[in-house]
C-alpha positions as CSV (number, residue, x, y, z in Angstrom):
1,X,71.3,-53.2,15.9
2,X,67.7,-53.6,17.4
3,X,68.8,-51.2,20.1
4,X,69.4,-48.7,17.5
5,X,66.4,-49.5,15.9
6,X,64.2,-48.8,18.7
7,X,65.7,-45.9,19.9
8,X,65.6,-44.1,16.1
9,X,62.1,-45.2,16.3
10,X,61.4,-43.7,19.1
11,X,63.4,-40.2,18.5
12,X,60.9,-40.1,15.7
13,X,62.9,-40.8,13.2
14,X,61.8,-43.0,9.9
15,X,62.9,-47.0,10.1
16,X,64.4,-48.0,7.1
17,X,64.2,-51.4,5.8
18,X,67.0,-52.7,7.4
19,X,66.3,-51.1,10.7
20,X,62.5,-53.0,10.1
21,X,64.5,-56.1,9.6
22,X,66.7,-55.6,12.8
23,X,62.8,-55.0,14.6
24,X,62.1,-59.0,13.3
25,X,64.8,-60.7,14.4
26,X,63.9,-60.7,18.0
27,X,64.0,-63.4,20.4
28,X,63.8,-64.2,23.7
29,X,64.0,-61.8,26.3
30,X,64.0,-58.8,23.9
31,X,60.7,-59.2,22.9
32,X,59.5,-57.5,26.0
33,X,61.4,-54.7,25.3
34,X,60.0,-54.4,21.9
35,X,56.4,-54.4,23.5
36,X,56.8,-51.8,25.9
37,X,59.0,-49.5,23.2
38,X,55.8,-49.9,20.8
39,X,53.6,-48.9,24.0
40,X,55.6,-46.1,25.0
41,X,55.5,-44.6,21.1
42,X,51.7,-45.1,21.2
43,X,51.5,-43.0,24.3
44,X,53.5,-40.2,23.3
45,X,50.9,-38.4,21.3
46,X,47.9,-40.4,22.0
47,X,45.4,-39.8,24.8
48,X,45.1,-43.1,27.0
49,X,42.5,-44.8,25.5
50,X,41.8,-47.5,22.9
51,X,38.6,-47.6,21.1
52,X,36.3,-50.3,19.2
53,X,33.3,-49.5,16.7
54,X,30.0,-50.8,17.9
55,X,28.6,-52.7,14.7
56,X,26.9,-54.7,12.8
57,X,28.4,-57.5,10.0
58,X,26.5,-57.8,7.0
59,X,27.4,-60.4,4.8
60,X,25.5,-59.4,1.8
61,X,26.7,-62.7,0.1
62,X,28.8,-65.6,1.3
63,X,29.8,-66.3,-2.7
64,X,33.4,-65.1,-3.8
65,X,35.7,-66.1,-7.5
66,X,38.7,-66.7,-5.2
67,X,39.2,-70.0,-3.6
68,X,41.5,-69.2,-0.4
69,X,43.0,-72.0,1.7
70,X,42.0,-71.3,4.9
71,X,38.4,-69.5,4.2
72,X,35.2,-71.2,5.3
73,X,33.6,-68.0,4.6
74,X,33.0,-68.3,0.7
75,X,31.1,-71.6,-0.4
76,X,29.8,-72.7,-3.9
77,X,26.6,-71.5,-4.7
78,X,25.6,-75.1,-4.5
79,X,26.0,-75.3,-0.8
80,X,23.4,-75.3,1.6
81,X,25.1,-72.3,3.2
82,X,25.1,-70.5,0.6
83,X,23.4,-67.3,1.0
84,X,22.7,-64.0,-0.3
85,X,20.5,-60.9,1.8
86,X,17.5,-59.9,0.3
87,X,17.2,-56.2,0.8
88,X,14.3,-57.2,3.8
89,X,16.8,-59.4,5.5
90,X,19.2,-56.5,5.3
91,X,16.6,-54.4,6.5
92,X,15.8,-56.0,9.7
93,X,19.4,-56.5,10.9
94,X,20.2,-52.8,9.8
95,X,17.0,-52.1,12.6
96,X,18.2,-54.3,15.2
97,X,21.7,-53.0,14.7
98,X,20.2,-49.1,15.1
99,X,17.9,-50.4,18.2
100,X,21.2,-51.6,20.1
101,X,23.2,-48.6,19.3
102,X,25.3,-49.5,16.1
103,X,26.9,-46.6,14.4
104,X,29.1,-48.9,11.4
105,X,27.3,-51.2,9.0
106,X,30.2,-53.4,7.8
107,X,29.4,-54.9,4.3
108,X,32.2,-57.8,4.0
109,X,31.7,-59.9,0.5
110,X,33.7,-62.1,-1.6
111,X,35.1,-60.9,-4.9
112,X,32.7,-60.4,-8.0
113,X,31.0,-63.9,-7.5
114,X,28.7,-62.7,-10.7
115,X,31.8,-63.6,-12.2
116,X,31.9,-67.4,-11.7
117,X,28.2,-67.8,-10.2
118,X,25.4,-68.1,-12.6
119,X,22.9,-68.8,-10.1
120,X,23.8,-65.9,-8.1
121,X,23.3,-63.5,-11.1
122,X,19.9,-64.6,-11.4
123,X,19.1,-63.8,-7.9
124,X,20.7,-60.3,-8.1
125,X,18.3,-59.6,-11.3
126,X,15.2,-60.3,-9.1
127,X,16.8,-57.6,-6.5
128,X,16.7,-55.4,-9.8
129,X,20.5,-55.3,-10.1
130,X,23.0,-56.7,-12.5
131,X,26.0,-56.4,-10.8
132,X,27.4,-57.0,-6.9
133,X,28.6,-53.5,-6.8
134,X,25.1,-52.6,-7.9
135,X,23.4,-54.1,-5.2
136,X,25.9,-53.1,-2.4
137,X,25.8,-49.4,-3.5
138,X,21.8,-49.1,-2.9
139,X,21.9,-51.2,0.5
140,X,25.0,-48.8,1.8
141,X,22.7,-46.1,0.8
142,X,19.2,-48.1,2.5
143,X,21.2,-48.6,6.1
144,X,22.5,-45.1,6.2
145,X,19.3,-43.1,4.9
146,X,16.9,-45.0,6.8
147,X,18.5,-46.4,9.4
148,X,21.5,-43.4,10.4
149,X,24.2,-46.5,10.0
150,X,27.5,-45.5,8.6
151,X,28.4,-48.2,5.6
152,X,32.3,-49.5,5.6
153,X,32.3,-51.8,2.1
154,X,35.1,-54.8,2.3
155,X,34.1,-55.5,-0.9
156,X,37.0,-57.2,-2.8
157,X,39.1,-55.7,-5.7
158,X,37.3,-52.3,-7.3
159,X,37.7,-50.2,-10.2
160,X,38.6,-46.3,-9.9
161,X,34.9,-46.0,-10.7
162,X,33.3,-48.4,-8.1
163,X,35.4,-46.8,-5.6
164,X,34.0,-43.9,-6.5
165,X,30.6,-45.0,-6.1
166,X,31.3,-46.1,-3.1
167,X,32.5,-43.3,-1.8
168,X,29.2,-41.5,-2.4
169,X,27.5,-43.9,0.3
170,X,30.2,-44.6,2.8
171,X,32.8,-42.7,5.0
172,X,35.5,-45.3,4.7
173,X,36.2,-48.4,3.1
174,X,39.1,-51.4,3.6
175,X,40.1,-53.9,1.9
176,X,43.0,-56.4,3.7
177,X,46.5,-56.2,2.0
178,X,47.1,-59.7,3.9
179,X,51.0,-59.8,2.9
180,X,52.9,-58.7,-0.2
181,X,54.6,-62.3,-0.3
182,X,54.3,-63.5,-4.2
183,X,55.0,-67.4,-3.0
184,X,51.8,-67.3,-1.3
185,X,50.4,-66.7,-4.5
186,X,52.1,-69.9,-6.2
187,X,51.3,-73.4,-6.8
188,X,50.7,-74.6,-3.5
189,X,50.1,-71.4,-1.7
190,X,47.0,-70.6,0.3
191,X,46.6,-67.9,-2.4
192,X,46.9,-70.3,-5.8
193,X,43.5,-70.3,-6.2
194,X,43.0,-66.8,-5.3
195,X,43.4,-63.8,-8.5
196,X,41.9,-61.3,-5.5
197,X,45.0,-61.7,-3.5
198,X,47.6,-60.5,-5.6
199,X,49.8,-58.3,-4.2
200,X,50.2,-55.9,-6.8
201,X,46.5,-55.8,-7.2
202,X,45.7,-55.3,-3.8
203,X,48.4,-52.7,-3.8
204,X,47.2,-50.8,-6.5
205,X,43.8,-50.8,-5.5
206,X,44.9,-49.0,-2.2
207,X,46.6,-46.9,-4.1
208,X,43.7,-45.9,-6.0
209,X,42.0,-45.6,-2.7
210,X,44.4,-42.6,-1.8
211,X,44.0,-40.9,-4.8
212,X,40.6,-40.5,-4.5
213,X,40.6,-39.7,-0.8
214,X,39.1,-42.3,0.8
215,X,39.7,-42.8,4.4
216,X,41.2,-46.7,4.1
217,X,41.7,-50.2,6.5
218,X,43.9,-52.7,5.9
219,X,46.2,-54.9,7.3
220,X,48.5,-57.9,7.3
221,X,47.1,-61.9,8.2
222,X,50.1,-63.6,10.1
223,X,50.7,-67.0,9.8
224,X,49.9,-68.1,6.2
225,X,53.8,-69.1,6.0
226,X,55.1,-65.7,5.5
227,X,58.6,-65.0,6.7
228,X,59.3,-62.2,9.1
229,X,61.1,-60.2,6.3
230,X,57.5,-60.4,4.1
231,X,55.7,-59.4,7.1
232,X,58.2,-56.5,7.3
233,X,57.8,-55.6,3.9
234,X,54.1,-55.7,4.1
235,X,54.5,-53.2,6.8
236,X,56.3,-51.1,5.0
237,X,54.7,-50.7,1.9
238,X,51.5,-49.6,3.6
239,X,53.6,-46.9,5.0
240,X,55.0,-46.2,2.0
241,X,51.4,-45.8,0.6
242,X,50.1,-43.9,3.7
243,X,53.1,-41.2,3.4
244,X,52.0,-40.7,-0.3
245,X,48.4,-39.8,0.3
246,X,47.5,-39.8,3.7
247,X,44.4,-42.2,3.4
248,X,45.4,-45.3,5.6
249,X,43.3,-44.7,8.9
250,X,43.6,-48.3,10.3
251,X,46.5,-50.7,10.3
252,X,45.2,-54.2,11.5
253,X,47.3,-57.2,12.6
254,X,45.5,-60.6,12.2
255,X,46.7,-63.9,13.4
256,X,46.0,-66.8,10.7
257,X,43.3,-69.1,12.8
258,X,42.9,-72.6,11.7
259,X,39.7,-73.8,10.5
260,X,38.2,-77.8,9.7
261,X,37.6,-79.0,6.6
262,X,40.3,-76.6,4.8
263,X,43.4,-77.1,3.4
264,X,45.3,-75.1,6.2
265,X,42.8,-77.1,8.8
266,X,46.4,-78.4,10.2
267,X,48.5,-75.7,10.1
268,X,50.1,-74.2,12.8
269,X,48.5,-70.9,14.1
270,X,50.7,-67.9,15.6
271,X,51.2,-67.8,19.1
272,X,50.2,-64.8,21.6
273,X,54.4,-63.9,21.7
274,X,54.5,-64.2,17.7
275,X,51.0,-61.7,17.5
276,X,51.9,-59.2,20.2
277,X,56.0,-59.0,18.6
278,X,54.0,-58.0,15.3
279,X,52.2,-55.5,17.1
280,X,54.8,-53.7,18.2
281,X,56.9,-54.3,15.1
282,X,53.9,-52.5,13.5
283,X,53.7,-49.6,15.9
284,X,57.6,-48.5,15.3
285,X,57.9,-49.2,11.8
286,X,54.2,-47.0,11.4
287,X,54.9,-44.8,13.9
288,X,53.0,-43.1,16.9
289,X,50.2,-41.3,14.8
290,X,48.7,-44.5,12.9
291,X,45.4,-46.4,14.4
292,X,47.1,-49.9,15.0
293,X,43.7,-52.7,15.8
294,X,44.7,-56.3,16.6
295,X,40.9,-58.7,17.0
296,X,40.5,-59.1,20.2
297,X,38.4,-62.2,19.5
298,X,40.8,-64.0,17.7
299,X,43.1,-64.3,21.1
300,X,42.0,-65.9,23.8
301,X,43.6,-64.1,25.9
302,X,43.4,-60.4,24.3
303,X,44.3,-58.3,27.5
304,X,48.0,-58.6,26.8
305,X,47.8,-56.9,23.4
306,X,47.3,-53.4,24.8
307,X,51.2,-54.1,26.1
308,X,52.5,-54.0,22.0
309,X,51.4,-50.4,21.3
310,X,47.5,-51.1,19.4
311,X,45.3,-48.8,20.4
312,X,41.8,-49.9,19.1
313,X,39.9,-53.3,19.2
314,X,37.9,-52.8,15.8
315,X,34.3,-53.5,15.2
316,X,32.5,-55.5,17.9
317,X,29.2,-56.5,17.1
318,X,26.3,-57.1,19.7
319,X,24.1,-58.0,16.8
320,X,25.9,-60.2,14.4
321,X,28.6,-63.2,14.5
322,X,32.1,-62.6,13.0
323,X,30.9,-64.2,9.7
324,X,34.8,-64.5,8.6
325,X,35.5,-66.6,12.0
326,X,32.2,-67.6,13.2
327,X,33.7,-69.9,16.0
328,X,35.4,-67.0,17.7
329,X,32.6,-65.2,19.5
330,X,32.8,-61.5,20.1
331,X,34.3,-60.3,23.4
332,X,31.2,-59.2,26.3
333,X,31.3,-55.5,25.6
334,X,31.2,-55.0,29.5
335,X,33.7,-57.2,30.3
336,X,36.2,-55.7,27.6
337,X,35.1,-52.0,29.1
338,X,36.4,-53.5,32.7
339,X,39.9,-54.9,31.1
340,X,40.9,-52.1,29.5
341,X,39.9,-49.8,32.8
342,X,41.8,-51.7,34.5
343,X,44.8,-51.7,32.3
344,X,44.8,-48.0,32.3
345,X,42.9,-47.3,28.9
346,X,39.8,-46.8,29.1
347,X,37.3,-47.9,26.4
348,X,35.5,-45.5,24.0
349,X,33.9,-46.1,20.9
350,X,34.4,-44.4,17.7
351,X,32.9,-44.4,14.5
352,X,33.7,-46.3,11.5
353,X,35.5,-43.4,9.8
354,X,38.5,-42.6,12.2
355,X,38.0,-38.6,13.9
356,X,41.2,-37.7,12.5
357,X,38.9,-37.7,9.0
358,X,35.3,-37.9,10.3
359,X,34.6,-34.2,9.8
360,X,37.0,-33.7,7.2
361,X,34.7,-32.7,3.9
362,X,38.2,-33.1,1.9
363,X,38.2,-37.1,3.2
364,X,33.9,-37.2,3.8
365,X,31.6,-37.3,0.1
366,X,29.9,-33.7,0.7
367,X,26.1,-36.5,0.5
368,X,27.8,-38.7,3.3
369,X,28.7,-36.1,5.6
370,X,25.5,-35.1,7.4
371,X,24.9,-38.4,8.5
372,X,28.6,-38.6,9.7
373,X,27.6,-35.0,11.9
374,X,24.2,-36.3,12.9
375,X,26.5,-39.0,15.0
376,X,29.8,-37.5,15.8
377,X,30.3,-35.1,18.4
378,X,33.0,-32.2,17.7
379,X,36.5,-34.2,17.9
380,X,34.9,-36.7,15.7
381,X,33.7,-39.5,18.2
382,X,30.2,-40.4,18.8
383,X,28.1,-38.3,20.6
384,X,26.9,-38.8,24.0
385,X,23.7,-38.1,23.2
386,X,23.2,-40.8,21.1
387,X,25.6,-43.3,22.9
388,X,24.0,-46.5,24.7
389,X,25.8,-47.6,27.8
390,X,28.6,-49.9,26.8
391,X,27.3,-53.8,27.1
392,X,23.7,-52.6,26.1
């Protein structure tokens, strides 16, 4: 049956759910085989290459509503690490981020802390604004007026109208699906505490995100105790999604990483096999045209990934920690360039909007699109001209 799967997969025809299903029951020796299936689909169409987006992370708060499990990336507002940008301190890392040759801003928040945060809405009315969506509209405009850096918002549930909004200052946005598994939503789950992570919300929210043709990333987190079969059906509801409007750009696989001093602190982590099988699961359910990103600095050994069919790194910062997993260090830029030479696939960089949309004004907001030319050469990558040598 997985035989079957693979080859329909890789005739081009459309998995079904139980032909997904066949994809997760794997074991042993026939994972290999699933990894270089998913590898061979990639290079059908694609030139050999796999890309990352030179960036920099900009927390613009650290406060979120949602209590998560495994997150030690939202604190109370009573912490000493709690923390909110002023529009200087976003300012200077939006410089040093142009001065090393960052093209993506990456604004990554918790969900409407006004909502639950008292404190915090007092400091958002000194920055002049009254709500979070307020304050990250005007800095995605700040870093991409004054500083040419293309804004991707991970901001948390939206409206149809903050979307919108958004979409006025930014290229593309994201939000993580995570999984579409309701028991991780239940008394217990990492989710319990979590309104945000609702499937159907998250769902319909990248839903919305189609209809108003916004180039989108998301992406499943393994290892929160989903069962292969919910992994599968996260899979497969993004496609479903992606066939309807054509907006997913970016399909990421994250592996769940353990963290101290959280409720998951002792739960067991996916292993390289378990990560890479997902991967290539991922590939031949999405097929050979979707942009397929696995973190390289959640792995410690990364290299192997390139095997499952992914075919971009994401952003990679040479400014800025991964705020969401500040232990895992960013790969050396030069060192990653030598790998992936090595393997056969050469490193380039890309911008935060994929070029399949970049230069697309259907996909593009007609006042974001000049800054989107002013850095993208004419198959949508970043120009040479502006490009610093990789490691820089």
């Amino acid at each position: 049956t997985r035989r079957e799967a693979v080859e329909k997969a890789l005739s081009g025809q459309r998995l079904s759910a139980s032909d997904s299903l066949a994809l997760a029951g794997a074991r042993g020796a026939e994972h290999p085989a699933l990894w270089a299936a998913a590898a061979h689909m990639r290079d059908l169409t694609r030139p050999p290459i796999v890309t990352y987006s030179r960036k920099v992370f900009i927390p613009l708060t650290n406060l979120c509503r949602d209590v998560c499990s495994y997150c030690t990336f939202a604190v109370d507002e009573d912490s000493p690490r709690a923390k909110t940008l002023s529009p200087d301190e976003v300012r200077r890392m939006a410089e040093e981020a142009r001065d090393l040759g960052c093209k993506e801003a990456l604004f990554c928040i918790g969900d409407r802390p006004e909502v639950r945060w008292p404190k915090y809405r007092d400091i958002l009315r000194g920055f002049g604004h009254e709500s979070t969506q307020s304050y990250l509209v005007a800095m995605c405009r700040m870093v991409m007026e004054e500083y040419d850096l293309l804004p991707h918002p991970n901001a948390g549930i939206m409206s149809e109208r903050e979307l919108r909004e958004l979409r006025e200052v930014s290229p593309s946005q994201g939000i993580m699906l995570e999984s579409t598994s309701e028991r991780l939503c239940a008394p217990g789950g990492p989710h319990e505490h979590a309104p945000d992570k609702k499937p159907r919300t998250r769902l319909a929210m990248i839903r919305r995100a189609g209809q108003l043709r916004i180039p989108f990333t998301t992406g499943i987190l393994i290892g929160l105790g989903e069962t292969e079969a919910e992994r599968v059906d996260a899979l497969l509801a993004i496609r479903d999604l992606h066939d309807e409007y054509g907006h997913i750009q970016e399909v990421i696989v994250q592996n769940f990483r353990a963290k101290p001093e959280t409720p998951m602190a002792d739960a067991g982590e996916p292993g390289l096999i378990d990560l890479m099988t997902t991967c290539a699961i991922a590939r031949l359910v999405l097929g050979p045209d979707m942009n397929l990103q696995a973190p390289p600095n959640l792995s410690a050994d990364y290299g192997p990934l390139l095997l499952t069919g992914i075919n971009d790194w994401g952003g990679v910062s040479p400014v800025t920690p991964d705020f969401i997993n500040p232990e895992r260090p960013w790969p050396d830029l030069a060192l990653m360039a030598g790998m992936c030479d090595e393997a056969g696939y050469p490193l380039r960089e890309r911008l935060t909007v994929y070029p399949e949309y970049a230069l697309d004004p259907e996909w593009v907001d007609p006042g974001v699109l000049p800054y989107v030319r002013a850095l993208a050469d004419d198959a949508g990558y970043p120009r040479q001209d502006v490009l610093l040598e990789v490691g820089a």
